[in-house]
DOTI-916799 format. One record per residue (C-alpha): residue in one letter; y, z, x. Coordinates in steps of 0.001 Angstrom, whole numbers, plus 524288, in hexadecimal, padded with zeros to 5 digits. Layout:
DOTI-916799
aYZX ...
end
This chain:
DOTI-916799
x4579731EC5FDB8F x4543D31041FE02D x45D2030643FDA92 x4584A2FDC6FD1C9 x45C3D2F7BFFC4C6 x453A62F958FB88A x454342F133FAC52 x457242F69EFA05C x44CC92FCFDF9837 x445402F52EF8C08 x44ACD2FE1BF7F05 x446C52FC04F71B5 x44D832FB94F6526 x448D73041BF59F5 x44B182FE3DF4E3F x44619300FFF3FC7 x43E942F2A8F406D x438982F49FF4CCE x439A42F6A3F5CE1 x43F612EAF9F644C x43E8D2EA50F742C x44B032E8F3F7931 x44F272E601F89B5 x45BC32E916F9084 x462BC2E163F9C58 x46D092ECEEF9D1B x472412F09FFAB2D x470452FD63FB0B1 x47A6C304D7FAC19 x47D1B2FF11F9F37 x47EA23073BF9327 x476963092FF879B x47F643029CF7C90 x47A2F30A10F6DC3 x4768E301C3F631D x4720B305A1F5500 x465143025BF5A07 x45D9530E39F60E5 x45A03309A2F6FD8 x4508831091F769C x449DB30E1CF82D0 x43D1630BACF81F2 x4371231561F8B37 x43B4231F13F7E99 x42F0C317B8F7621 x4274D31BAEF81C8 x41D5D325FEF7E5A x42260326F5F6DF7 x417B032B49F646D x411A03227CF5CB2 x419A431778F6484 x4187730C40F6DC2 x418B930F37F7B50 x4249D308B4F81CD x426DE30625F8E93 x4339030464F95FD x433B62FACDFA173 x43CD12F982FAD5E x43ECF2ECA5FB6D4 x4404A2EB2BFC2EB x44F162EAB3FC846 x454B42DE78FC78D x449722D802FBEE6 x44C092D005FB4E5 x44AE72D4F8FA73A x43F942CE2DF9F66 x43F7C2C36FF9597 x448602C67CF89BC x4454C2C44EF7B9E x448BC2B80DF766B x453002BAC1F6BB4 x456502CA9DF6F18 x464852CCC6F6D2C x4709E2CDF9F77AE x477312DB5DF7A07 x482902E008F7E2F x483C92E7A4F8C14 x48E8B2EB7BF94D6 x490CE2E209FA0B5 x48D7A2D41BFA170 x47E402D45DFA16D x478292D382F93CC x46CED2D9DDF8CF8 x463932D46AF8384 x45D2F2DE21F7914 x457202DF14F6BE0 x44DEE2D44DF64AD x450612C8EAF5D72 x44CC12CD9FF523D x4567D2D816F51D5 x462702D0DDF4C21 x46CC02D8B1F48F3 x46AA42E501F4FAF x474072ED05F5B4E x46F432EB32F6866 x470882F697F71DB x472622F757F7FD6 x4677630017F88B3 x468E8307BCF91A8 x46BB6304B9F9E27 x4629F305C0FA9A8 x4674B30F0CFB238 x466A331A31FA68A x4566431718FA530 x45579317A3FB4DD x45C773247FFB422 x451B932697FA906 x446E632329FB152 x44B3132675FBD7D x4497132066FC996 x43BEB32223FCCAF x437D831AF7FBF6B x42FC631111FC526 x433BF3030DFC00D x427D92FC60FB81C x426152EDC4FB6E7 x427EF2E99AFA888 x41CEE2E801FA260 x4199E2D9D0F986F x414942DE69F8AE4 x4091E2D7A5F877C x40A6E2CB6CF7F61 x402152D228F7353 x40CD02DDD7F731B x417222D3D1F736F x410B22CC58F6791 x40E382D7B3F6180 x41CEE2DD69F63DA x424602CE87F5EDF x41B4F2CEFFF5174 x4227B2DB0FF5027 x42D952D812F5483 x42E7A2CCCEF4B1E x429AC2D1A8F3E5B x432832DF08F4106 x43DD32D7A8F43A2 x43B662CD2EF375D x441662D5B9F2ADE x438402CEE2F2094 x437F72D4AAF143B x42A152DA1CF0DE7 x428862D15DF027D x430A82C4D1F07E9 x422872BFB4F0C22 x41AC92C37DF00E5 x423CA2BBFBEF9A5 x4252B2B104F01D1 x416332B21AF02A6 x415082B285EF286 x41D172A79EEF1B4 x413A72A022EFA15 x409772A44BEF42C x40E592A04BEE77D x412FD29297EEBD3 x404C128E6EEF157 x3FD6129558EE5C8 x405BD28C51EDB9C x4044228304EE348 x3F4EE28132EE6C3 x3F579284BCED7CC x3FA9127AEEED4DE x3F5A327056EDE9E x3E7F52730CEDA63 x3EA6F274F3ECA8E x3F0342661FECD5C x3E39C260C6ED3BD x3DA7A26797EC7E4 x3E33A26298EBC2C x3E221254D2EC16D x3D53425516EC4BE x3D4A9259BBEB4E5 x3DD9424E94EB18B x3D3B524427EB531 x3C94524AD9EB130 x3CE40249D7EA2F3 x3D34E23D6CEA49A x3C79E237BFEA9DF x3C11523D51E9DA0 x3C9B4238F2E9462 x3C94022B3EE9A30 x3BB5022A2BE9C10 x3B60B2333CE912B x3AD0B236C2E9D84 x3A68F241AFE9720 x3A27C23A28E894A x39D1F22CD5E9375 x38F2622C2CE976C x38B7D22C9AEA611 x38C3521D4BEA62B x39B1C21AC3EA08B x39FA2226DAEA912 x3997721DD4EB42B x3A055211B1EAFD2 x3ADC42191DEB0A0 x3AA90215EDEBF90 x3AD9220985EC49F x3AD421FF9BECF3D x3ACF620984EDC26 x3AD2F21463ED44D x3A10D2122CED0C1 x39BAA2104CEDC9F x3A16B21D7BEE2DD x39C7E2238DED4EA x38DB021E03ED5A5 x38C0522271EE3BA x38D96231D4EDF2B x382CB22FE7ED4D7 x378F5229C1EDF53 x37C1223746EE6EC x379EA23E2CEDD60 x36DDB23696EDA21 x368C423812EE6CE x35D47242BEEE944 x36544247A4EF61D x3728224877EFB31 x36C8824161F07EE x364E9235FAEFFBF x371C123417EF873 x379AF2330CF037B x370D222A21F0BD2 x36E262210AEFF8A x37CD021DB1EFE03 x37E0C21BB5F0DAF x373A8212B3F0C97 x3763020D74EFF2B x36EAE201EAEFBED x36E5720433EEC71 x37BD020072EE818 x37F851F11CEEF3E x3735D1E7E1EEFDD x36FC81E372EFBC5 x378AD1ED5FF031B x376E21FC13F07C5 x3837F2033AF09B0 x3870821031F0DA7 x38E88212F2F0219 x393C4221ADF077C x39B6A21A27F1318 x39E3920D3DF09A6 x3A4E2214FBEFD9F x3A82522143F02A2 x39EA7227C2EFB03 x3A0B023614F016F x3A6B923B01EF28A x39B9B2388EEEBB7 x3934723CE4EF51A x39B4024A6BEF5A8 x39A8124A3FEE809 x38D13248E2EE574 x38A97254D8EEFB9 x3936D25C44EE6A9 x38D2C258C9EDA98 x37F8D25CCDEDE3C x3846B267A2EE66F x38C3726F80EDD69 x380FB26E9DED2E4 x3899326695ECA23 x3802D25CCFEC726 x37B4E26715EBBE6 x38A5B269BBEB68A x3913925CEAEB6F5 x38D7224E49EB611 x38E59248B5EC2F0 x39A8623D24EBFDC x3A3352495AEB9E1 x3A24A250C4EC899 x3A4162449AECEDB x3B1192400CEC6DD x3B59525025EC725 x3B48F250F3ED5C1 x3BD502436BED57C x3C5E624B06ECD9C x3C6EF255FCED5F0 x3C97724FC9EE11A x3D4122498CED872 x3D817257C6ED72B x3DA7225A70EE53E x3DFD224E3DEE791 x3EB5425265EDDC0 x3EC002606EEE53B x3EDA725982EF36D x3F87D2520FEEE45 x3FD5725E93EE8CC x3FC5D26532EF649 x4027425C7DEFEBD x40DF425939EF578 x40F2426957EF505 x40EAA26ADEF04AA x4189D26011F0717 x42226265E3EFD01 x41FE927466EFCD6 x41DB0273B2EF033 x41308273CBEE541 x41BF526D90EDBAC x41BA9260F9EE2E8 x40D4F26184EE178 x40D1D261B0ED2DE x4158D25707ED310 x40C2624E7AEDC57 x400F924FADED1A2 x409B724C30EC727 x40D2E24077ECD60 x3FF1623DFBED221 x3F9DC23FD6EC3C2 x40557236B3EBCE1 x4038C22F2BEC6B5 x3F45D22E28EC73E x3F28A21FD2EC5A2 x3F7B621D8FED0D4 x3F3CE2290FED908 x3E59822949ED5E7 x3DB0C21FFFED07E x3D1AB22B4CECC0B x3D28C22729EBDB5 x3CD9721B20EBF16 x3C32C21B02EC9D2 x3BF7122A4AECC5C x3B5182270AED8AE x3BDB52213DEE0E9 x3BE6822437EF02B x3CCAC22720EEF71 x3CBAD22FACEE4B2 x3C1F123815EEE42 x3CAB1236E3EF9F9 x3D8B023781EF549 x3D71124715EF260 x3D29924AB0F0146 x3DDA9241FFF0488 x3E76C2482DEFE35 x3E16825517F031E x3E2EA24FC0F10E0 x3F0C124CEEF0DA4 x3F47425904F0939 x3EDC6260C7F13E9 x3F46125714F1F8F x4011425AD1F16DF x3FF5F268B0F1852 x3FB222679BF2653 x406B025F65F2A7F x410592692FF2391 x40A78274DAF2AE4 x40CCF26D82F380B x41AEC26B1DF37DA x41C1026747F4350 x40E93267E9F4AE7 x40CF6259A6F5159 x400F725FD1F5701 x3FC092636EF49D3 x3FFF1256D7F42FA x3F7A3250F3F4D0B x3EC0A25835F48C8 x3ECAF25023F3CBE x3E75F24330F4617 x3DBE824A5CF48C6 x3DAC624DD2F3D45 x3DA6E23EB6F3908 x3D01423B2EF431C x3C6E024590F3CFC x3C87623FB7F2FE8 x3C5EF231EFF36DB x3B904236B5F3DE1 x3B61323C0CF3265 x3B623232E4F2AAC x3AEAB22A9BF33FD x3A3F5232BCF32A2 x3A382233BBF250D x3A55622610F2227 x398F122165F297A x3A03E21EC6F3707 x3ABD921618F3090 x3B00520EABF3BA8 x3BD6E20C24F32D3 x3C1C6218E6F35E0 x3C0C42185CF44C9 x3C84220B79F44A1 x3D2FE20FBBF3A69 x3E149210EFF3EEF x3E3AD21DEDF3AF5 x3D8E32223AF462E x3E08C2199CF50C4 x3EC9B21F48F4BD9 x3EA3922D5CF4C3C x3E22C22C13F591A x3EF2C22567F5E8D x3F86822FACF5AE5 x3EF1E23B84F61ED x3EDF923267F6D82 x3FF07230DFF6E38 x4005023EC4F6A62 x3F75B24383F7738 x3FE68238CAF7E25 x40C2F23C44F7AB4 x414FE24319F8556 x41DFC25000F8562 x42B40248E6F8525 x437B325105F8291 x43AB924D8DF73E7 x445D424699F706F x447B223FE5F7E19 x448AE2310FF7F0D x43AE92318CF8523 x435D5239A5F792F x43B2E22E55F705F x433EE222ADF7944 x4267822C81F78AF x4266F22E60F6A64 x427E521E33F6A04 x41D7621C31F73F2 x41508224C2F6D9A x4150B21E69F5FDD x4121B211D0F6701 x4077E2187FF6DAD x4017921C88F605A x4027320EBDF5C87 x3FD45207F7F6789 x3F1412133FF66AC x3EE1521216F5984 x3ECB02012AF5A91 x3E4B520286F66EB x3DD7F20E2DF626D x3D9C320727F5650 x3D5801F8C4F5D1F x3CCAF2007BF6673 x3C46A2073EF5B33 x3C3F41FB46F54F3 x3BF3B1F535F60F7 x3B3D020035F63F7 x3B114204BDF5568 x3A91D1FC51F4CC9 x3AEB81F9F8F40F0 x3AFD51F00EF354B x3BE831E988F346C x3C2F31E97AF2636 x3C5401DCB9F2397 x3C70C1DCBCF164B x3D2E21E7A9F1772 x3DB2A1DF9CF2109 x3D7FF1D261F180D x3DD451D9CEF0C46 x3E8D71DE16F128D x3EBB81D193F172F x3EAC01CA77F089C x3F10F1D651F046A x3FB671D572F0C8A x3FBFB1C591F07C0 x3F9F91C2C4F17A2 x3ED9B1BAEAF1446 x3E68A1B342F0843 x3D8971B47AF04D2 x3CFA01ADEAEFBB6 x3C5851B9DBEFD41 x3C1C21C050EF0A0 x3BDF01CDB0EF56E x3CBD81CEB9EFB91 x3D2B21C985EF0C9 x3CDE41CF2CEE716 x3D0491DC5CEEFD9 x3DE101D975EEDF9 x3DDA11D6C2EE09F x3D8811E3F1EDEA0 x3E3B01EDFAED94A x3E10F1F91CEE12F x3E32F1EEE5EED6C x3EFC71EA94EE8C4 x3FF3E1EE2AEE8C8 x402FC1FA17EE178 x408331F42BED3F2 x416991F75DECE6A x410AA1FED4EC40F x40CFF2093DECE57 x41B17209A9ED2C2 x41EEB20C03EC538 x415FE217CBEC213 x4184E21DA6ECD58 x4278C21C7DECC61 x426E322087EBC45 x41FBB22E30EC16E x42C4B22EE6ECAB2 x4225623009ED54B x425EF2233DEDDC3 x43434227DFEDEE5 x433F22334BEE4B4 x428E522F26EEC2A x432FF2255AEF01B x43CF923018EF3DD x434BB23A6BEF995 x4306422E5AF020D x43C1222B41F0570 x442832362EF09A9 x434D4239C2F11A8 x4331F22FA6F1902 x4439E22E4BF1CA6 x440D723CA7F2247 x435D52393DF287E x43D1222F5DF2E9A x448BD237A8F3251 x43E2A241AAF38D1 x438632387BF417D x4447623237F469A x4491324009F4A0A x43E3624166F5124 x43F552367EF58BF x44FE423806F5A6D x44E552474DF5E92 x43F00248B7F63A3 x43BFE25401F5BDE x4333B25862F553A x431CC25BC6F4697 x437E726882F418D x42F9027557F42EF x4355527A21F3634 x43B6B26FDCF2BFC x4436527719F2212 x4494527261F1397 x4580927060F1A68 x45260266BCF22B9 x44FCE25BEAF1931 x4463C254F1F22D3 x43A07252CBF1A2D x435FE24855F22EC x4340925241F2E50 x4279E25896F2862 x41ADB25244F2DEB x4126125284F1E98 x41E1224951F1908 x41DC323FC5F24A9 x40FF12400CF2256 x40FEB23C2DF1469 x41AF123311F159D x413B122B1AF1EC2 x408F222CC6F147C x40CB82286EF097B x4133621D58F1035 x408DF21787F1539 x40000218DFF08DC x40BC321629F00F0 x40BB72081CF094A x3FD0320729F08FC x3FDD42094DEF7F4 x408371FED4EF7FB x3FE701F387EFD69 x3F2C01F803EF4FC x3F4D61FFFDEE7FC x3E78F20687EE977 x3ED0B20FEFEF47C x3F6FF214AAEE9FE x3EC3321E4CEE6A7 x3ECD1223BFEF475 x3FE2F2224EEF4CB x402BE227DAEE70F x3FD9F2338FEE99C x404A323543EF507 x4104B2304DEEEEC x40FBE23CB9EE473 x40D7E2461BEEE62 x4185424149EF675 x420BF23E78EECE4 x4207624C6CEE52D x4205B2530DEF252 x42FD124E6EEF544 x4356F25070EE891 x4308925EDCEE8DB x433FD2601FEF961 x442E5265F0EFC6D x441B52605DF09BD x4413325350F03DE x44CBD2555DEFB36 x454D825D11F073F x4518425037F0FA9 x456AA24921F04D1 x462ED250F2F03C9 x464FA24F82F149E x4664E2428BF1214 x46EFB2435EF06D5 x4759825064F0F08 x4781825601F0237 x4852225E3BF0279 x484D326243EF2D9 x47B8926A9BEF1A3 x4722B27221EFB86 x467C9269BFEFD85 x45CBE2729DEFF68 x46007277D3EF3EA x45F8226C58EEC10 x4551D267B9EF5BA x44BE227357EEF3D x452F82711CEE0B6 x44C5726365EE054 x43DA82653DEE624 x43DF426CA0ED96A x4453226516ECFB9 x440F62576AED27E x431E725A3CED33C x432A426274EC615 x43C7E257B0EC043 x431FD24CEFEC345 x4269F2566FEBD8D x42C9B258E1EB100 x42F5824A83EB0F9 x4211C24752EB334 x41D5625176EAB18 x4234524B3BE9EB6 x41F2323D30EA0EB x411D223DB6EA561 x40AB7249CBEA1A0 x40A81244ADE937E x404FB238CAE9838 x3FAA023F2DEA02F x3F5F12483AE93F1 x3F4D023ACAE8C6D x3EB3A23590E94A6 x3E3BF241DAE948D x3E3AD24063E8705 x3DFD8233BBE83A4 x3D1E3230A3E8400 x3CDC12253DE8AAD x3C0E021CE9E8BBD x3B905216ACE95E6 x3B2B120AECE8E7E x3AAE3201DAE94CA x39D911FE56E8E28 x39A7A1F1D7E93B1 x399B91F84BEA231 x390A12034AE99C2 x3880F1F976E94D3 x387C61F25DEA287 x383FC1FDBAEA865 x378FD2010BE9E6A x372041F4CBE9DFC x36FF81F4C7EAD5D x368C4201BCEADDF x361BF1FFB6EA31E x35E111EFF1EA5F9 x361041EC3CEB3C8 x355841EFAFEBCDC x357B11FB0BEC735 x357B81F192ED2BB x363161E7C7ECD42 x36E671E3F3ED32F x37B671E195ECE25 x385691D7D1ED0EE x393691D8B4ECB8D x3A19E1DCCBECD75 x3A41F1E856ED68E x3A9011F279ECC8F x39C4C1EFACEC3F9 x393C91F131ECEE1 x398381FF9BED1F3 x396D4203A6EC243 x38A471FDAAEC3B5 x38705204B1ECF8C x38A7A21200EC9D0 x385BE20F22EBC31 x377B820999EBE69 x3765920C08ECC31 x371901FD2FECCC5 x3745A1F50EED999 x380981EAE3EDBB2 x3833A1E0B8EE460 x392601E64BEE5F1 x399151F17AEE6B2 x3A9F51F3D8EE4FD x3AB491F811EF239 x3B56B1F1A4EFA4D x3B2981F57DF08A9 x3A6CF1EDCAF0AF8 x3A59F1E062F0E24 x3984A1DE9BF0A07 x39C511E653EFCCE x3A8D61DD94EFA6C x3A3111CFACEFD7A x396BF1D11AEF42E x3A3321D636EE85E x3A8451C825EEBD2 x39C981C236EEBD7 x397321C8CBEDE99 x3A5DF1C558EDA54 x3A16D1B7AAED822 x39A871B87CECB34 x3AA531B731EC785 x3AD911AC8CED026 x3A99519BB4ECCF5 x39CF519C6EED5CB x38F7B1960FED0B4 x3843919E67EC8E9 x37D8419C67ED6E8 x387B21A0E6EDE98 x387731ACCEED90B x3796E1AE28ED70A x376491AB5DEE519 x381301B6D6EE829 x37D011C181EDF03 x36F661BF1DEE442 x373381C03FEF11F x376B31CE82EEDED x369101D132EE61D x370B01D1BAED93A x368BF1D2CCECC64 x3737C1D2BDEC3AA x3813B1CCD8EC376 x38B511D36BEBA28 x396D61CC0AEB54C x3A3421D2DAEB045 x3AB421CC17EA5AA x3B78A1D309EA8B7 x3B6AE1CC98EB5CE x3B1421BE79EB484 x3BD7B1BDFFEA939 x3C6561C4DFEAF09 x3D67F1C43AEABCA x3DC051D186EABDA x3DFF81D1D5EBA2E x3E9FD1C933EC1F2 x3E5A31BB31EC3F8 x3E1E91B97DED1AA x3D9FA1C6DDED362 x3CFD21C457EC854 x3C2CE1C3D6ED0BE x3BF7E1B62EECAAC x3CC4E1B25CECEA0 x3CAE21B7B4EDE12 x3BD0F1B1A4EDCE3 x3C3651A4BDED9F8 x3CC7C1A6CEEE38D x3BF9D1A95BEEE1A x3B7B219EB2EEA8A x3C2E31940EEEB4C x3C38719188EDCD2 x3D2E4193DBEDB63 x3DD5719256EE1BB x3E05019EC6EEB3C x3EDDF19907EF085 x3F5BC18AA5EF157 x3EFC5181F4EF9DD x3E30618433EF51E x3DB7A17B62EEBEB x3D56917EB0EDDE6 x3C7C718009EDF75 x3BD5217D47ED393 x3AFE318451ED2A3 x3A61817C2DECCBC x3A0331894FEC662 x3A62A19366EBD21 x3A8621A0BDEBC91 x39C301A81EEBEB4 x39EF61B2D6EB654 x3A1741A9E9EA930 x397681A0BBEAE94 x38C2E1A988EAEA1 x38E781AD7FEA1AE x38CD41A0E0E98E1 x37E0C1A15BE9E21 x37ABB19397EA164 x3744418BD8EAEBA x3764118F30EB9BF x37A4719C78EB6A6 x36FF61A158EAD6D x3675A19CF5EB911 x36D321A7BBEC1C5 x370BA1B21FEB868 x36A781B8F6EACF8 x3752C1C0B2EA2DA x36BD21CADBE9F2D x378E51D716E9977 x387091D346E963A x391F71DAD7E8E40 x39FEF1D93EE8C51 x3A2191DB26E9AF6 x397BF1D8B7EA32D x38D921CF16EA3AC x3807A1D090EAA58 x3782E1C5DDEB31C x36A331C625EB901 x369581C095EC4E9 x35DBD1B6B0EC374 x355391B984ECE88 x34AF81ABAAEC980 x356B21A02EEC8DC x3540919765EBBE3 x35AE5189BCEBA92 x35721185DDEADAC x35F6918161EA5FE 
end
């Protein structure tokens, strides 16, 4: 017999819950130490019926045994050398010793020839750790059909919920619009009055679609749009962001609704149903943040009690924001969701940049090549931070040299996004917005101005500072304090997470559990606390951005009170000793949302069901009348001069031309409103003739509540910013008191004598508005 040394044999353990692969490092010699377990070599699976065909494999002498199994357990043996057998999933259970080596060679026999061990192949070890896995994982049958109908359960209330909120809003103002209105008792031409100033506009634009004998002809007569502004052709798709009415107007004619429904109630219902979704977003991503649908009811209870200052769909249903807040909201909700599935993905994340380009391109495109959007920040930005992510090196974390990187790369960012921005400025053509960075400077009291158009910008109130009455409702809804808290404690997290970071170089956690009270740590709440922070900032200079702010504030708000890692991170801090703070942790996400419902409940539902109730009217007769007596005695071709606002009913109601419109984003548009302004202003009956002409006006229209105006503050009345223009008041000390030798146009023109009867002709008045002809043959006789 040659002398050699063989290595023990591979045995297997027969168990009830399967057959584990066990290997041996047992001298020759050694004894065979009996366990409960049965131990059989594997050569005796060799051949079995109905069996796998098992193989057993010798080494070489002196070879090194193979790679062990990570986790298999240690065994006892006689001597000093050590054995490793069993499976890490076999807790608990004897370990036996094999036999030794020399009793297989005596087995064998010493011409057995010694075989190379042969690899499995990497499908039969896949296939052999899924079984290993689920055989050694005791899991109950109907543990996961319950966790699974639990699940089940929680998103099916849930989406129940979410959308049975969206649809009993979007009923809520339908019946409230009705019972304000009476919509349904008006005729076609008081349900078109209920649109004003822009409104209008927007409003009047979806019946000249729908006019239209093509889609095509419709669309190419509003890009090239020289029925609406004298003298002018606009493109009024890329001026007014008319894609919602065209969209609408497709649907209309499309669906076959033109023979079911008038065409103003499927305009104002698909409003309403965006409304709707709008509600459901919020819903959504206050849901996903908390893990809960409760704090989504709560959002829409504070977004309906709240609804003067969250939305401004009462009072002006046409709007552009009223069309584009619900796909933002539905953008928020699914960057929420995307962010929470991504724990910890920086490469993921980062999709979200490209994600922002698209958009940008996009928008581009559809807004007639905007050159605004190429120039914006937010493209420099994002474009920066993909450039210093490719750029950024593999540095050990935590080092000193890790710290110095992370600082060189956000000045790298910085530096990128300034330069990147002053080179597209330099190579794209583009329009600077004056106007925007001379507002924010009077704003911002960094510069005086005599102009009217900005002035009386700033005098408007959707331009101005939020008021302390919006403080106040918001705080008597409780909303603005917990905001405040759930804020608070946010952003200190936040804070806390990013200077860990920085201190210890990692990264964020894999797995964040309740114990760890780090709310800060999950990427969708630094998100949104960087959100509403910077709206929050933006709705503090200019109250109109509220609309886009409160909102958020709801959402945000409702989503701590009804999160337990808020609370826990509250109670770290505190490092509550008194009672368990998960415990109460998970005791108040359900008693403080449910105590502020019930609270809600019993102060503002009744209030709601009163307005409901009450029955309302729309009265305005003189506009009516206005309106009549220019399509039935103004020729087709006439233009009208006026006030802004009354040129866009006008537009919608008669489809007549005007010489302005109440846009505020065109130059051309904004310096003929000042100009038409001066029928208000201490200018000569030639003056204005000789400027109303200029624009091919046939008729001026003077409103009484403007010419004697005194409801609003002093100093923001337009005669008053007209004075202020002109040089006919004082504007600050220092200057001097100016006199005009003429008076007020607008009482002037009414007493009919020379020169101004020479000029004008009053051929309509009412109680509101009075109604010139523009003499085209000048008379000066007396």
């Amino acid at each position: 017999m040659s002398s050699f040394q063989c290595t023990p044999p591979q045995f297997l353990y027969v168990e009830s819950g399967g057959i584990f692969r066990a290997k041996t490092q047992a001298g020759p010699g050694a004894p065979a130490k009996r366990s409960g377990r049965s131990l059989l070599p594997a050569l005796w699976f060799q051949g079995r019926p109905g069996g796998r065909r098992w193989r057993r494999h010798r080494r070489e002498a002196g070879q090194e045994v193979g790679a062990r199994r990570p986790g298999a357990g240690l065994g006892r043996q006689r001597g000093s050398a050590t054995r490793r057998a069993g499976h890490s999933g076999l807790r608990g259970s004897r370990r036996g010793a094999p036999a030794s080596a020399g009793t297989m060679a005596e087995e064998e026999g010493p011409t057995t020839e010694l075989r190379q061990r042969k690899k499995p192949k990497s499908s039969e070890n896949k296939e052999s750790a899924k079984e290993e896995k689920i055989n050694s994982t005791p899991i109950p049958e109907r543990a996961p059909k319950h966790i699974l109908f639990q699940r089940f359960a929680k998103i099916f209330i849930g989406c129940l919920a979410a959308v049975t909120s969206g649809m009993m809003y979007a009923l809520y103002l339908s019946a409230y619009h009705e019972r304000k209105f009476w919509f349904s008792n008006r005729q076609e031409l008081e349900r078109e009055i209920t649109f004003q100033g822009d409104s209008a506009i927007y409003y009047s634009y979806y019946k000249d679609m729908l006019k239209a004998p093509s889609f095509e002809r419709g669309v190419y007569e509003l890009t090239h749009n020289n029925k609406t502004v004298s003298l002018k052709t606009i493109n009024a798709v890329q001026q007014m962001s008319l894609y919602p009415e065209l969209i609408a107007s497709v649907l209309y004619q499309a669906t076959g609704s033109n023979e079911i429904i008038e065409p103003v109630y499927f305009y104002i219902g698909i409003v309403f149903g965006l409304q709707g979704i709008y509600v459901t977003a919020l819903f959504v991503t206050s849901w996903l943040m908390s893990g809960t649908w409760l704090a989504g009811m709560l959002t829409v209870a504070w977004f309906i009690i709240n609804r003067v200052d969250t939305t401004r769909i009462e009072y002006s249903i046409p709007l552009r924001e009223n069309w584009a807040l619900p796909y933002f909201a539905c953008q928020v909700a699914a960057l929420t969701g995307y962010l929470k599935s991504n724990l910890n993905s920086y490469g993921e994340v980062h999709e979200v940049y490209k994600i922002y380009i698209f958009s940008l391109f996009l928008g581009y495109l559809l807004q007639f090549e905007n050159s605004a959007l190429l120039v914006s920040p937010l493209l420099s930005l994002v474009v920066a931070l993909m450039l210093a992510k490719c750029l950024q090196l593999n540095v050990k974390k935590g080092t000193f040299v890790a710290k110095i990187m992370k600082v060189i790369n956000f000045y790298l960012v910085c530096t990128l996004t300034v330069t990147l921005n002053i080179i597209m400025k330099m190579f794209v053509p583009h329009k600077e917005n004056g106007h925007m960075l001379k507002f924010l400077e009077v704003k911002f009291g960094l510069n005086m101005t005599r102009n009217f158009t900005m002035n009386w910008l700033l005098c408007q109130e959707s331009l101005q500072a939020p008021s302390q009455d919006f403080f106040l409702r918001l705080t008597q809804s409780s909303l603005l304090p917990f905001y405040i808290l759930v804020l608070i404690i946010c952003f200190i997290s936040m804070i806390q997470v990013i200077f860990r970071r920085i201190n210890s170089g990692k990264s964020l956690k894999e797995t964040i559990t309740l114990e760890d009270g780090r709310i800060g740590e999950r990427p969708e709440i630094i998100y949104h606390v960087i959100h509403t922070i910077l709206l929050g900032s933006l709705a503090m200079i200019i109250e109109g951005l509220k609309y886009l702010w409160t909102p958020y504030v709801c959402m945000l708000a409702a989503f701590g009170v009804c999160s337990p890692e808020l609370w826990m991170t509250l109670f770290k801090w505190l490092r509550l000793r008194t009672v368990h703070p998960v415990l109460l942790a998970l005791i108040l996400s359900m008693a403080v949302p449910t105590i502020i419902g019930l609270s809600l409940w019993k102060e503002f539902f009744p209030r709601l069901m009163t307005e409901l109730m009450e029955l309302q009217e729309f009265y305005d007769p003189d506009t009516v009348e206005l309106m009549t007596w220019i399509k039935r005695q103004a020729p087709v071709a006439a233009v009208f001069a006026g006030s802004p606002q009354l040129m866009g009913v006008i537009k919608l109601c008669t489809g007549w031309m005007v010489t302005s419109l109440p846009l505020y984003s065109d130059d051309d548009l904004l310096k003929r409103n000042e100009n038409i302004f001066q029928i208000y202003s201490k200018r000569s009956a030639e003056d204005i003739y000789k400027i109303l002409t200029s624009y091919k006006a046939n008729y001026l229209i003077v409103e009484d509540a403007i010419c004697n105006e005194v409801g609003t503050m002093r100093g923001c009345r337009v005669k008053d910013l007209l004075d202020i223009a002109n040089g006919h008041v004082v504007c600050e000390e220092g200057d001097k008191l100016t006199y005009s030798k003429h008076g007020r146009f607008c009482h002037e023109v009414k007493i009919n004598y020379s020169p101004y009867v020479n000029y004008f002709t009053r051929v309509y008045w009412n109680r509101s508005y009075f109604v010139y002809k523009i003499n085209t043959v000048i008379s000066f006789q007396s």
